[in-house]
N, CA, C and O atoms as CSV, one atom per row, in Angstrom:
chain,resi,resn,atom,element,x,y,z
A,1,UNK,N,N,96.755,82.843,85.517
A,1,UNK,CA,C,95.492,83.212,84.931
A,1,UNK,C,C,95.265,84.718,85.133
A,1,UNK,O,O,95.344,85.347,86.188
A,2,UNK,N,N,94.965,85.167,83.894
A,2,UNK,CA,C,94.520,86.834,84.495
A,2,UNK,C,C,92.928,86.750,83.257
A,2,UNK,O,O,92.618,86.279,82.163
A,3,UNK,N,N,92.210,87.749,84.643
A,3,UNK,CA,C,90.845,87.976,84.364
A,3,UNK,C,C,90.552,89.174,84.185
A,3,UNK,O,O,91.155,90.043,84.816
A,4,UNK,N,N,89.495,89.509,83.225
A,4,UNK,CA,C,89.345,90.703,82.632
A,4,UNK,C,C,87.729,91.038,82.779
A,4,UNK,O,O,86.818,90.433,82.214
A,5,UNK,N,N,87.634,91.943,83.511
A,5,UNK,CA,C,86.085,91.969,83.819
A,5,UNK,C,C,85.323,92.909,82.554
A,5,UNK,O,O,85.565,94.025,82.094
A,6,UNK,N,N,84.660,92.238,82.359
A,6,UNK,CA,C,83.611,93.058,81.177
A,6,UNK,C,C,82.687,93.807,81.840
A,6,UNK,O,O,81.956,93.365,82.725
A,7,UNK,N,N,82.701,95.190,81.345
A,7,UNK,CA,C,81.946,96.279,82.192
A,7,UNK,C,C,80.629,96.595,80.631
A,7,UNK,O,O,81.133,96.812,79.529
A,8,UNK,N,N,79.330,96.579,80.742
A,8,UNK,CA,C,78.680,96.301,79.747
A,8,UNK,C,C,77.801,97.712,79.983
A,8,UNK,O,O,77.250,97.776,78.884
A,9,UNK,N,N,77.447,98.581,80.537
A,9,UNK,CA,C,76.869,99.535,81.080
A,9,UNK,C,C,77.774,100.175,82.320
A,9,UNK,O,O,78.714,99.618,82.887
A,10,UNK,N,N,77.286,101.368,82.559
A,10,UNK,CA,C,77.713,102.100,83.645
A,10,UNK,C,C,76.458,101.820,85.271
A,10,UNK,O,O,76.413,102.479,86.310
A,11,UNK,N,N,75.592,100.559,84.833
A,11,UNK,CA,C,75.274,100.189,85.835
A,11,UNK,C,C,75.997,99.083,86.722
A,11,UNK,O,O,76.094,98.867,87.930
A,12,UNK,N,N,76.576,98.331,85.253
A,12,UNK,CA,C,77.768,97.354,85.636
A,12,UNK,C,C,79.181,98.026,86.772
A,12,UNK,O,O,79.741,97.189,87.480
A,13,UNK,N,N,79.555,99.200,86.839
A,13,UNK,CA,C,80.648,99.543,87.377
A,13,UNK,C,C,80.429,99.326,89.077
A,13,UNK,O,O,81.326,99.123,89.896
A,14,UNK,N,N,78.854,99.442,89.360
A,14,UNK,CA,C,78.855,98.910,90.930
A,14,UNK,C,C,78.830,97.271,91.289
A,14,UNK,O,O,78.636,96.863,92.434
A,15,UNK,N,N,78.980,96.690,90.524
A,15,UNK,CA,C,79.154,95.038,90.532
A,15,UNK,C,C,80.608,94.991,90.372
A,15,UNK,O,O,81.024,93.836,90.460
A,16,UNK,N,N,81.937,96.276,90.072
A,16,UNK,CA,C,83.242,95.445,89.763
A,16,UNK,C,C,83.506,95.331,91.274
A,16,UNK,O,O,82.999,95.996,92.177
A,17,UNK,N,N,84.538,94.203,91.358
A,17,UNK,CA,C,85.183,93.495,92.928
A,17,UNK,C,C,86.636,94.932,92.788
A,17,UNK,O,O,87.539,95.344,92.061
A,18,UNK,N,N,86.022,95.132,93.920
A,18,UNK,CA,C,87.686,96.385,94.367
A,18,UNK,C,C,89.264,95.861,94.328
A,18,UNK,O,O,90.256,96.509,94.658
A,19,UNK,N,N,89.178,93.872,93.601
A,19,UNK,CA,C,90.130,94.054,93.447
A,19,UNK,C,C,90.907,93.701,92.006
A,19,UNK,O,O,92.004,93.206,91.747
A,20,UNK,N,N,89.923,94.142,91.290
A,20,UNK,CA,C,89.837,93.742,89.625
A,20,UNK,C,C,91.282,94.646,89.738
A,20,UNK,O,O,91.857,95.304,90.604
A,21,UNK,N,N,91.491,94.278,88.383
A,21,UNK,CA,C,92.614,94.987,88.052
A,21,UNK,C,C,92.644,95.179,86.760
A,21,UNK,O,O,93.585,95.872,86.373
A,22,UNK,N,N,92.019,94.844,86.078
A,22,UNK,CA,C,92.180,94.923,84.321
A,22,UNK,C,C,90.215,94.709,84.174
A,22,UNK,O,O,89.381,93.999,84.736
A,23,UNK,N,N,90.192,95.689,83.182
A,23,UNK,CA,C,88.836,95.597,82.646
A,23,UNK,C,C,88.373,95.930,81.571
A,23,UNK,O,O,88.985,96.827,80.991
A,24,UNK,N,N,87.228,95.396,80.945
A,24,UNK,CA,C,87.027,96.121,79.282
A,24,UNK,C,C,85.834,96.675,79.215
A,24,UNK,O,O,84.939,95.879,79.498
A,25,UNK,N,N,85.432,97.888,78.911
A,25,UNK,CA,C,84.510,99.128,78.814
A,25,UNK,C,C,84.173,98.638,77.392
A,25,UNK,O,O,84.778,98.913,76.357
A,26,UNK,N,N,83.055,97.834,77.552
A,26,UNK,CA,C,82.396,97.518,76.110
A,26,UNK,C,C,80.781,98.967,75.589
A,26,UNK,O,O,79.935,98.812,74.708
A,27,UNK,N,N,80.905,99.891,76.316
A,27,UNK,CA,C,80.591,100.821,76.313
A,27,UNK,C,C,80.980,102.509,76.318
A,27,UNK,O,O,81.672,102.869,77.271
A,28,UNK,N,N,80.653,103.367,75.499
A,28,UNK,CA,C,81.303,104.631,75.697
A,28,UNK,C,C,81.120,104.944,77.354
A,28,UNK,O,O,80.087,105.300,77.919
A,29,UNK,N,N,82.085,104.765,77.784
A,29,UNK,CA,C,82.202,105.379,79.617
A,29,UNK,C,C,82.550,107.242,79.552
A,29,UNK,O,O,83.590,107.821,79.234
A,30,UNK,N,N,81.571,107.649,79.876
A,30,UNK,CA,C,81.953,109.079,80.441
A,30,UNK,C,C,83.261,109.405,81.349
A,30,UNK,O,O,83.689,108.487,82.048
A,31,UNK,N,N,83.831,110.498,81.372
A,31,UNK,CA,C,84.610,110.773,82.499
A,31,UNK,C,C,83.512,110.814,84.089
A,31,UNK,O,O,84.177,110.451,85.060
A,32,UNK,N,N,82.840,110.980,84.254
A,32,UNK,CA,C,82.444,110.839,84.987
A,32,UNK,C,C,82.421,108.927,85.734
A,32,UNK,O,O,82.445,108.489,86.884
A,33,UNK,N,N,82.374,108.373,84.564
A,33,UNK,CA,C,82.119,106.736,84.732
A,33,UNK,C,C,83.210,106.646,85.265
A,33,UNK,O,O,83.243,106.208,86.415
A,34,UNK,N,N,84.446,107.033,84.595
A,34,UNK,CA,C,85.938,106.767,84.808
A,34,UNK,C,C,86.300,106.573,85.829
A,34,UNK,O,O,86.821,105.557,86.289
A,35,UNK,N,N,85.898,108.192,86.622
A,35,UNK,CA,C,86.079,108.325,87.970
A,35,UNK,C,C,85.395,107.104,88.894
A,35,UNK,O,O,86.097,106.305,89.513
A,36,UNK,N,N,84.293,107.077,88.902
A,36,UNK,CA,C,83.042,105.863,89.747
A,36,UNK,C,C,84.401,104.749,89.157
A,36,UNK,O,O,85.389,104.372,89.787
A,37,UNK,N,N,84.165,104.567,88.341
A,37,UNK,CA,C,85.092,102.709,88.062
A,37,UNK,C,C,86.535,102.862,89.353
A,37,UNK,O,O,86.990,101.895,89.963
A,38,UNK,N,N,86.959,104.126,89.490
A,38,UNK,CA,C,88.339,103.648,89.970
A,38,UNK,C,C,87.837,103.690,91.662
A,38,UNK,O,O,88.366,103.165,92.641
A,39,UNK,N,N,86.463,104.631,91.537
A,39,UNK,CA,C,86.155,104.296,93.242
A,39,UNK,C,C,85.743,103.212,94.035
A,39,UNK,O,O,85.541,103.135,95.247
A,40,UNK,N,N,85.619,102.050,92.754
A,40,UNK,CA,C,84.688,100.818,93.276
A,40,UNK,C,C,85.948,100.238,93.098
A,40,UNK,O,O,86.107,99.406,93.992
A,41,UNK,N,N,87.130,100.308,92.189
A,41,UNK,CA,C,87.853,99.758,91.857
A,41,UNK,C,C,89.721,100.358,92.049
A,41,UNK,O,O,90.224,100.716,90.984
A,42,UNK,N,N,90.458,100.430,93.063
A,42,UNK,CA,C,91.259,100.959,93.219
A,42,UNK,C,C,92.621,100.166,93.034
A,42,UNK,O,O,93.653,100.778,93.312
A,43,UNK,N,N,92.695,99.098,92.671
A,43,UNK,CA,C,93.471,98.361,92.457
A,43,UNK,C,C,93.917,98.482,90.678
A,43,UNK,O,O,94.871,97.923,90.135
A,44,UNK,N,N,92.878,99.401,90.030
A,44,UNK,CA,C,92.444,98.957,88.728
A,44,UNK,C,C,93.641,99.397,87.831
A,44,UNK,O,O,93.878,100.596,87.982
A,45,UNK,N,N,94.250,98.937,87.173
A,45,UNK,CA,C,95.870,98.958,85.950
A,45,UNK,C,C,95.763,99.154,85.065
A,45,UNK,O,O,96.619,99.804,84.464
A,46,UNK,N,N,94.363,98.592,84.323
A,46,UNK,CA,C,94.259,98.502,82.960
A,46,UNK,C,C,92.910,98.954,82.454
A,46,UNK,O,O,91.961,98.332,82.933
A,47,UNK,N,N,92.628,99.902,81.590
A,47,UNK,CA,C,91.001,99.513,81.008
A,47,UNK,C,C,91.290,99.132,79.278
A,47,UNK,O,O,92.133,99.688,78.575
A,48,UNK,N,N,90.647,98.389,78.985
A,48,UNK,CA,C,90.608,98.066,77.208
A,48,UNK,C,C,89.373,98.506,76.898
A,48,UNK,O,O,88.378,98.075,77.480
A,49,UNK,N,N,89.317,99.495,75.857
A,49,UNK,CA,C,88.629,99.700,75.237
A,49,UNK,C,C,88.261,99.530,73.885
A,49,UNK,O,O,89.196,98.955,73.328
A,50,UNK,N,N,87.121,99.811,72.902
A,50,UNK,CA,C,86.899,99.292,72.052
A,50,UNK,C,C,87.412,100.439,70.967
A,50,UNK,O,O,87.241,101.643,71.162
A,51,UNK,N,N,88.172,99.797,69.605
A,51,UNK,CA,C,88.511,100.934,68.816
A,51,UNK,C,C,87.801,102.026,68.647
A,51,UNK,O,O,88.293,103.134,68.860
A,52,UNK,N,N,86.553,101.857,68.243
A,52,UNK,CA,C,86.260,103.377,67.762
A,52,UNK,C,C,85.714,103.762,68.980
A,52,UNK,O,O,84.821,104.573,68.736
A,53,UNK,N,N,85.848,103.520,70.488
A,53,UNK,CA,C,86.376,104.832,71.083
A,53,UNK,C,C,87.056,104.823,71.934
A,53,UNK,O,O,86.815,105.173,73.090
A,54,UNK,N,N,88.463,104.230,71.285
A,54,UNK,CA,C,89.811,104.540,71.496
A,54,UNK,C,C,90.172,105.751,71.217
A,54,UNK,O,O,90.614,106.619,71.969
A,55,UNK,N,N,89.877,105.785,69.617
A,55,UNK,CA,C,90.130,106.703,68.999
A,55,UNK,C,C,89.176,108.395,69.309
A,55,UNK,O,O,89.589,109.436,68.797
A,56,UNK,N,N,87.971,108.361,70.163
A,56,UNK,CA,C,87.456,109.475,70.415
A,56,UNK,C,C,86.599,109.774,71.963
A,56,UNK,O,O,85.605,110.394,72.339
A,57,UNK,N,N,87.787,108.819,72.614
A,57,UNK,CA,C,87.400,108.998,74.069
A,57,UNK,C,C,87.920,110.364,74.385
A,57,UNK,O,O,88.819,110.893,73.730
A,58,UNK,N,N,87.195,111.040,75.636
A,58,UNK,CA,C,87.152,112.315,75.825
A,58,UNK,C,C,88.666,112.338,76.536
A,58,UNK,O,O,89.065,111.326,77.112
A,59,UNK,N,N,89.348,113.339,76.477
A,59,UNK,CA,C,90.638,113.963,76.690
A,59,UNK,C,C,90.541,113.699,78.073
A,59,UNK,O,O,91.442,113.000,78.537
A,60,UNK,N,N,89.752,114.053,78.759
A,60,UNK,CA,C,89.773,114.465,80.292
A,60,UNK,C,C,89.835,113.030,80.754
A,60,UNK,O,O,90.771,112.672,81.470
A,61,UNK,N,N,88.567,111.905,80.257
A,61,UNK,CA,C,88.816,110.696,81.237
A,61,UNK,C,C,90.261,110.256,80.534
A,61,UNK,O,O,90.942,109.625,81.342
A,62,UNK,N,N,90.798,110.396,79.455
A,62,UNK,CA,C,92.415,109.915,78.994
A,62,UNK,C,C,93.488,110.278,80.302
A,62,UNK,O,O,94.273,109.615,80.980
A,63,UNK,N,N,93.014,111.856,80.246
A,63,UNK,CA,C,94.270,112.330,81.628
A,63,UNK,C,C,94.069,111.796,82.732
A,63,UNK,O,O,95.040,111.192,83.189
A,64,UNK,N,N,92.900,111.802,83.493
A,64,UNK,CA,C,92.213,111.198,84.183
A,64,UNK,C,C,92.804,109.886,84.539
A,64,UNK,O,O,93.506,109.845,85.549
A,65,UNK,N,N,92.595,108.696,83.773
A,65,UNK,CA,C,93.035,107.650,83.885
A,65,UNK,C,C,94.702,107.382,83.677
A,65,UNK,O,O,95.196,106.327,84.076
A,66,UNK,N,N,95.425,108.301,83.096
A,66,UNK,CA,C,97.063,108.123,82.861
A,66,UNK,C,C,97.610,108.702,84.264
A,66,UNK,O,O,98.603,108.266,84.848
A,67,UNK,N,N,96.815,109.725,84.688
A,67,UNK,CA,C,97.551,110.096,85.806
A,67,UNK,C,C,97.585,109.880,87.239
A,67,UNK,O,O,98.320,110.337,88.115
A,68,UNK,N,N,96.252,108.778,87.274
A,68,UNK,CA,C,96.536,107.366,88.005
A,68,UNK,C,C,96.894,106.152,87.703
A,68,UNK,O,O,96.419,105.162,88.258
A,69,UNK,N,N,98.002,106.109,86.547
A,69,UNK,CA,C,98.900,105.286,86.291
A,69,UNK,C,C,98.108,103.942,85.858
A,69,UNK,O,O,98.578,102.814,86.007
A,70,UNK,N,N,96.445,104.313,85.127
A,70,UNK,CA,C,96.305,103.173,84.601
A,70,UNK,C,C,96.482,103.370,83.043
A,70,UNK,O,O,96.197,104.416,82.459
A,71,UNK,N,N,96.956,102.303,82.480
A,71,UNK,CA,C,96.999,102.114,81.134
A,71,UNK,C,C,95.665,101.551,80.117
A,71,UNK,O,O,95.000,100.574,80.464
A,72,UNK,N,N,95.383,102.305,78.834
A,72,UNK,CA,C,94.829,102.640,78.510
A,72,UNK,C,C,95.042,101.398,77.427
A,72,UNK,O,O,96.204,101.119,77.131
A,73,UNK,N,N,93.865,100.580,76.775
A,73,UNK,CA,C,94.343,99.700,75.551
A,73,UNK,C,C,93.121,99.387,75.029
A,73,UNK,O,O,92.107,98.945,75.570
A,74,UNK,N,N,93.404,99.727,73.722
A,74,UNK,CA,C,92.792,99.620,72.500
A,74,UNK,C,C,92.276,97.942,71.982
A,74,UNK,O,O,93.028,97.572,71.081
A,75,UNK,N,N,91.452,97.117,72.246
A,75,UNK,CA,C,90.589,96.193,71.110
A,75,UNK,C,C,89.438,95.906,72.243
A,75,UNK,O,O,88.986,96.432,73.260
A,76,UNK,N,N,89.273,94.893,71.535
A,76,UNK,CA,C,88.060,94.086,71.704
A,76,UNK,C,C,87.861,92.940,72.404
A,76,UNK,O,O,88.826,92.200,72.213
A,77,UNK,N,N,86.900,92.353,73.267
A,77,UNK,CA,C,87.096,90.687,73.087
A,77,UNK,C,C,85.808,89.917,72.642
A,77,UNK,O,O,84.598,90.122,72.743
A,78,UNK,N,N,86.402,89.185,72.241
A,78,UNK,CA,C,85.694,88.760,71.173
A,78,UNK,C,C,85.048,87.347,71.579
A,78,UNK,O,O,85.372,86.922,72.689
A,79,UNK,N,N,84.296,86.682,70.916
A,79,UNK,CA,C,83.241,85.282,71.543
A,79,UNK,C,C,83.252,85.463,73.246
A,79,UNK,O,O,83.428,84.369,73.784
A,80,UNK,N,N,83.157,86.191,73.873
A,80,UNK,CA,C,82.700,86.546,75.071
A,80,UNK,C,C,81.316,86.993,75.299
A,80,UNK,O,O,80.881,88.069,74.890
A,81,UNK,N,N,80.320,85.710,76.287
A,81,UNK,CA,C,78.987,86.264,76.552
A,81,UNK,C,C,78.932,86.311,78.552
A,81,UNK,O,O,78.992,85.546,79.515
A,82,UNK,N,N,78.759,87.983,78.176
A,82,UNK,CA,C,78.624,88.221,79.256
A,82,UNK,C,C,77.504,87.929,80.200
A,82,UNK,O,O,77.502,88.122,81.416
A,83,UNK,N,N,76.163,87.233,79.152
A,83,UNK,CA,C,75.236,86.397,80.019
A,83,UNK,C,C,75.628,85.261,80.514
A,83,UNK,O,O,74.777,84.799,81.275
A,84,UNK,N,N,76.691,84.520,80.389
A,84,UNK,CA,C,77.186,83.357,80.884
A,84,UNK,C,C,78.244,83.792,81.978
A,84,UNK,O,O,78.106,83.406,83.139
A,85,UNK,N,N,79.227,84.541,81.625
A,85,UNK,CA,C,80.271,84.893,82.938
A,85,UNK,C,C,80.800,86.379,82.652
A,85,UNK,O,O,80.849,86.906,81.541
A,86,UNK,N,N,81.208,86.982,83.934
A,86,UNK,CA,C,81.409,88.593,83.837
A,86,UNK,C,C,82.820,88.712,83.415
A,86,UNK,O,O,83.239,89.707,82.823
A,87,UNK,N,N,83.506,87.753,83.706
A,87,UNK,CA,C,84.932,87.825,83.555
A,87,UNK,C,C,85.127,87.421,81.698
A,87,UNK,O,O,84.144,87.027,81.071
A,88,UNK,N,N,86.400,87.578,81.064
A,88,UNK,CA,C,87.193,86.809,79.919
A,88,UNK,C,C,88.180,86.338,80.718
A,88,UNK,O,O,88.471,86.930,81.757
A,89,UNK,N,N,88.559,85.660,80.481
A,89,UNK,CA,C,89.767,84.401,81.461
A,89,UNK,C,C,90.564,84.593,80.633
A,89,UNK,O,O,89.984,84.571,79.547
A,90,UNK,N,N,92.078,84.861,80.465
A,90,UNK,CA,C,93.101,84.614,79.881
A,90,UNK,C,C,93.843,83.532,80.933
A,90,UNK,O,O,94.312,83.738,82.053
A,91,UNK,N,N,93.747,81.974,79.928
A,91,UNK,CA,C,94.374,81.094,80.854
A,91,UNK,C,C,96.155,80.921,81.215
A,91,UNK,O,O,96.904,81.888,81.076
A,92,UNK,N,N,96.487,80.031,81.521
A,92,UNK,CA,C,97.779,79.821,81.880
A,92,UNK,C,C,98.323,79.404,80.590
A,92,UNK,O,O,98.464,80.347,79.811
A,93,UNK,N,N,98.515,78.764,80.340
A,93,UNK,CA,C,98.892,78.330,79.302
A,93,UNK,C,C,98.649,79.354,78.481
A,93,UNK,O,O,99.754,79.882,78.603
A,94,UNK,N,N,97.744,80.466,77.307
A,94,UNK,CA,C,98.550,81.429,76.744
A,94,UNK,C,C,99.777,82.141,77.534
A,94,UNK,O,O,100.865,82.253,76.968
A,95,UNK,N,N,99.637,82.477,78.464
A,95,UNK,CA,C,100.631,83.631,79.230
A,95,UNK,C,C,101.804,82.721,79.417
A,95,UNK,O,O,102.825,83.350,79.693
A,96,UNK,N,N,101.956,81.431,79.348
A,96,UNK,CA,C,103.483,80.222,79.345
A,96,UNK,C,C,104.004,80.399,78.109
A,96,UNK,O,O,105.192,80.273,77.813
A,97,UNK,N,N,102.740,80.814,77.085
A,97,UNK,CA,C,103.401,80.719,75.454
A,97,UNK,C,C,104.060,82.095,75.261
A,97,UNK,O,O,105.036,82.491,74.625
A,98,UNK,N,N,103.168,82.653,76.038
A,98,UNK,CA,C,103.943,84.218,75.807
A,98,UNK,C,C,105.236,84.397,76.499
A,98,UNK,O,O,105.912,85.332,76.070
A,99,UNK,N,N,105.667,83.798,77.351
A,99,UNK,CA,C,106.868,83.791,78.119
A,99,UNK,C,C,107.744,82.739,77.396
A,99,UNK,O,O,108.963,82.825,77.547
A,100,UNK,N,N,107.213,81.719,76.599
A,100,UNK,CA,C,108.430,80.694,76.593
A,100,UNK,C,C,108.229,81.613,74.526
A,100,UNK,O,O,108.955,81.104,73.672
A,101,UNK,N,N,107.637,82.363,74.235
A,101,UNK,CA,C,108.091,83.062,72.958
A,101,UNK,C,C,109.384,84.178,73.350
A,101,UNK,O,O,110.354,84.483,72.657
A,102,UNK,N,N,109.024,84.622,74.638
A,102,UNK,CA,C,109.707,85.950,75.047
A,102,UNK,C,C,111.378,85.100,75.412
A,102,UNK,O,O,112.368,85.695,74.987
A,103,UNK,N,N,111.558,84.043,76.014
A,103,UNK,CA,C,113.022,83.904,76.208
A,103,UNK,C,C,113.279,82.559,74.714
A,103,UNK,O,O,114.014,81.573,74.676
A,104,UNK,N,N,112.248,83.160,73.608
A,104,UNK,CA,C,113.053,82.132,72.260
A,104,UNK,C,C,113.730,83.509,71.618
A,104,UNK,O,O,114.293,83.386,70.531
A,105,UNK,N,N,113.705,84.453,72.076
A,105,UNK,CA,C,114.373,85.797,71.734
A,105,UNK,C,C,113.542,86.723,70.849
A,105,UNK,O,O,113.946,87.682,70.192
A,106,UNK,N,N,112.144,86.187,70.978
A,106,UNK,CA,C,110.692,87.437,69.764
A,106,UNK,C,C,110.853,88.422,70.381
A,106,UNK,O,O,110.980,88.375,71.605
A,107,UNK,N,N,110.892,89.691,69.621
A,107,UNK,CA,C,110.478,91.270,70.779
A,107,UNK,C,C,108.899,91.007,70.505
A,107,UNK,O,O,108.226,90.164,69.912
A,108,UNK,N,N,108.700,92.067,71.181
A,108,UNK,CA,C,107.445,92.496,71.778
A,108,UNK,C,C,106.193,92.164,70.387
A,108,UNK,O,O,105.335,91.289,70.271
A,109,UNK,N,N,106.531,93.110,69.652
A,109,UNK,CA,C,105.783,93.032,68.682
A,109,UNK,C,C,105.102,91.618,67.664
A,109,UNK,O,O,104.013,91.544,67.095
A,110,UNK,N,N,106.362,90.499,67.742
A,110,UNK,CA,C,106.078,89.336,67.072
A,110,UNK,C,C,105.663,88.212,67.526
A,110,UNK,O,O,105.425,87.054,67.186
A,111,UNK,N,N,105.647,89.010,68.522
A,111,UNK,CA,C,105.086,87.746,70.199
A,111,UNK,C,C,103.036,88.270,69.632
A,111,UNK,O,O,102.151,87.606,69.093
A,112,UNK,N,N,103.098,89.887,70.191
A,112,UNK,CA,C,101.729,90.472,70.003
A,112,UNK,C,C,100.889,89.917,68.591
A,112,UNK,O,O,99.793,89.367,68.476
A,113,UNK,N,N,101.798,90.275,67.705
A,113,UNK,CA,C,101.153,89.958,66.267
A,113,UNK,C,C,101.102,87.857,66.278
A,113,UNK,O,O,100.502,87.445,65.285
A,114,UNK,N,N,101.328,87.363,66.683
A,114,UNK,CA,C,101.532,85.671,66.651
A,114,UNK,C,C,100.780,85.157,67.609
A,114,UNK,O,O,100.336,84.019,67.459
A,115,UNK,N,N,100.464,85.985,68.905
A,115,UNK,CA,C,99.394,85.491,69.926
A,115,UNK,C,C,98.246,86.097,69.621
A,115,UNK,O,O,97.238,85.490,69.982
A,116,UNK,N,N,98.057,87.339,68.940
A,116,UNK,CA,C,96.638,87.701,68.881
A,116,UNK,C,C,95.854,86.976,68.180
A,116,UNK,O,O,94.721,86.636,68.521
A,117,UNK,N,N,96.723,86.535,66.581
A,117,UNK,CA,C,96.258,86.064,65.767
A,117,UNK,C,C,95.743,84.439,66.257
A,117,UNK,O,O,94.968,83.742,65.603
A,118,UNK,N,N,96.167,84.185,67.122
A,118,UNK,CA,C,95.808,82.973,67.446
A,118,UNK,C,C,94.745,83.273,68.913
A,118,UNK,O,O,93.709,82.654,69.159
A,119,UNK,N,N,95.005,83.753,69.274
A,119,UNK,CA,C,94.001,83.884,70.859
A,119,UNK,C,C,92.802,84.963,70.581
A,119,UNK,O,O,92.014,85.063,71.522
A,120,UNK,N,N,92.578,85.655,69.623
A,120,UNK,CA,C,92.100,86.624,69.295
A,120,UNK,C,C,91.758,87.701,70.842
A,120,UNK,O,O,90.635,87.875,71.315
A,121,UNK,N,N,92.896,88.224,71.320
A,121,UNK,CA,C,93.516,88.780,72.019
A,121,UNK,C,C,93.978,90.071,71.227
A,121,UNK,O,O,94.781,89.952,70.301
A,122,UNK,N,N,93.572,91.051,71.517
A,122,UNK,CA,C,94.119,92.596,70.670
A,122,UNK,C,C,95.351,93.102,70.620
A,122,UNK,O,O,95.553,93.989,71.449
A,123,UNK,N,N,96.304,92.810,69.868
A,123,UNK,CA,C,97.730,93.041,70.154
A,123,UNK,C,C,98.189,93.949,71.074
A,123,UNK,O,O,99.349,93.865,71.477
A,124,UNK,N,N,97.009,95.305,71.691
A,124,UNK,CA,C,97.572,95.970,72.879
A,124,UNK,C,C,97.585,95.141,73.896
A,124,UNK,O,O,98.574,95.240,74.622
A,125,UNK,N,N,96.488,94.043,74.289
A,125,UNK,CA,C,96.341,93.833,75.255
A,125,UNK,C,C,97.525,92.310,75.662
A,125,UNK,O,O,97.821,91.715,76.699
A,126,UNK,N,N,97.891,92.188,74.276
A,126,UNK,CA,C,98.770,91.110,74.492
A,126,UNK,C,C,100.134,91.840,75.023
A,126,UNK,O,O,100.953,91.405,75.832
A,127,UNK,N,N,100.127,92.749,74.507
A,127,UNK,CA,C,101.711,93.748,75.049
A,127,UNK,C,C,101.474,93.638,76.199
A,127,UNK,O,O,102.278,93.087,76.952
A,128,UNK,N,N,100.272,94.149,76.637
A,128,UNK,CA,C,100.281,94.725,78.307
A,128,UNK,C,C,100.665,93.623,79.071
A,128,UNK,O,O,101.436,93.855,80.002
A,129,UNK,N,N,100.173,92.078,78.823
A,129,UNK,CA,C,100.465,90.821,79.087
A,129,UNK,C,C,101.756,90.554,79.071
A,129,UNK,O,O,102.120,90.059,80.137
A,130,UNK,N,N,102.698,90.697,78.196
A,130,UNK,CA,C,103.858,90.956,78.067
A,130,UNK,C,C,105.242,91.465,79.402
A,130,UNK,O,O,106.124,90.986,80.116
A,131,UNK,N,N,104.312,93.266,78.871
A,131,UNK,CA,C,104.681,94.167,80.147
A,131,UNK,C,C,104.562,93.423,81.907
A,131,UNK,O,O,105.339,93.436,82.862
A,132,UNK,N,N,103.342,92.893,81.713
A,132,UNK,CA,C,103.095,92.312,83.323
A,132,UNK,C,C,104.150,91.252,83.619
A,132,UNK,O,O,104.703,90.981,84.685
A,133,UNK,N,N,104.290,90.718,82.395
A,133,UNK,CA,C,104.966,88.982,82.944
A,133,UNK,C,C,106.840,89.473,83.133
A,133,UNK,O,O,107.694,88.668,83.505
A,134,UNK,N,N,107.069,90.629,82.850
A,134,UNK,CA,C,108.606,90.893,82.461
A,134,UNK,C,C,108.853,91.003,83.724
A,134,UNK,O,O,109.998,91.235,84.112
C-alpha cells in the first residue's frame, strides 16, 4: 500500500507525519512552503502536483526540491475528499498489477498509459510507482 498525503493549504503542511513520503500540493506552494514541507517532512521523495502548476511552478522551489533528491510529478487525484481522509491510498492490488504487467514484458510507458486509464492515477505518478517497485 502506498499513501499519498493531500496537502490542501500551507496550513496543512504542519499536520504532515515526518514520515510521509509522497504527497500532493493541491495548492500553488511557494518556495518558501517547499522548504517548511521538507522540515516537517524529511523522509519526503515525492511531491505531485497539479498541471497548471506544473507547468509554472517557480524555478527556485523546482531546484530546491531536485536537489534534495525529491521528484517532482505532474497530475491530479481525482474523487478524493479530503473531508473524509487526509491520505489517497494506492492499494495493493494496483501496485501487484503493476508488477505482474512489468514481468508480462510492458515498458514503462504502456504499463503508465493502461493503469492510469483505469485507476485514474496520472501517468507520472504511475511511473514513479513503477520506479519504486523496480
Amino acid at each position: 500500500m502506498m499513501k499519498i498525503r493531500i496537502v490542501s493549504s500551507k496550513d496543512d503542511i504542519n499536520d504532515i507525519a515526518r514520515g510521509d513520503r509522497t504527497v500532493h500540493l493541491a495548492y500553488r506552494a511557494s518556495s518558501t512552503d517547499m522548504f517548511k514541507l521538507l522540515q516537517f517532512s524529511p523522509r519526503l521523495r515525492a511531491v505531485q502536483v497539479p498541471p497548471s502548476y506544473y507547468k509554472n511552478m517557480p524555478e527556485t522551489a523546482r531546484i530546491f526540491l531536485e536537489t534534495q533528491g525529491i521528484e517532482i510529478i505532474e497530475g491530479d487525484v481525482w474523487g478524493h475528499r479530503k473531508d473524509i481522509d487526509e491520505y489517497y491510498i494506492i492499494n495493493d492490488e494496483l501496485i501487484d498489477k503493476i508488477e505482474k504487467l512489468q514481468s508480462d514484458g510492458l515498458n514503462a510507458d504502456e504499463i503508465s498509459s493502461r493503469v492510469s486509464w483505469e485507476s485514474k492515477l496520472s501517468p507520472g505518478m504511475v511511473n514513479y510507482i513503477i520506479r519504486q517497485s523496480a
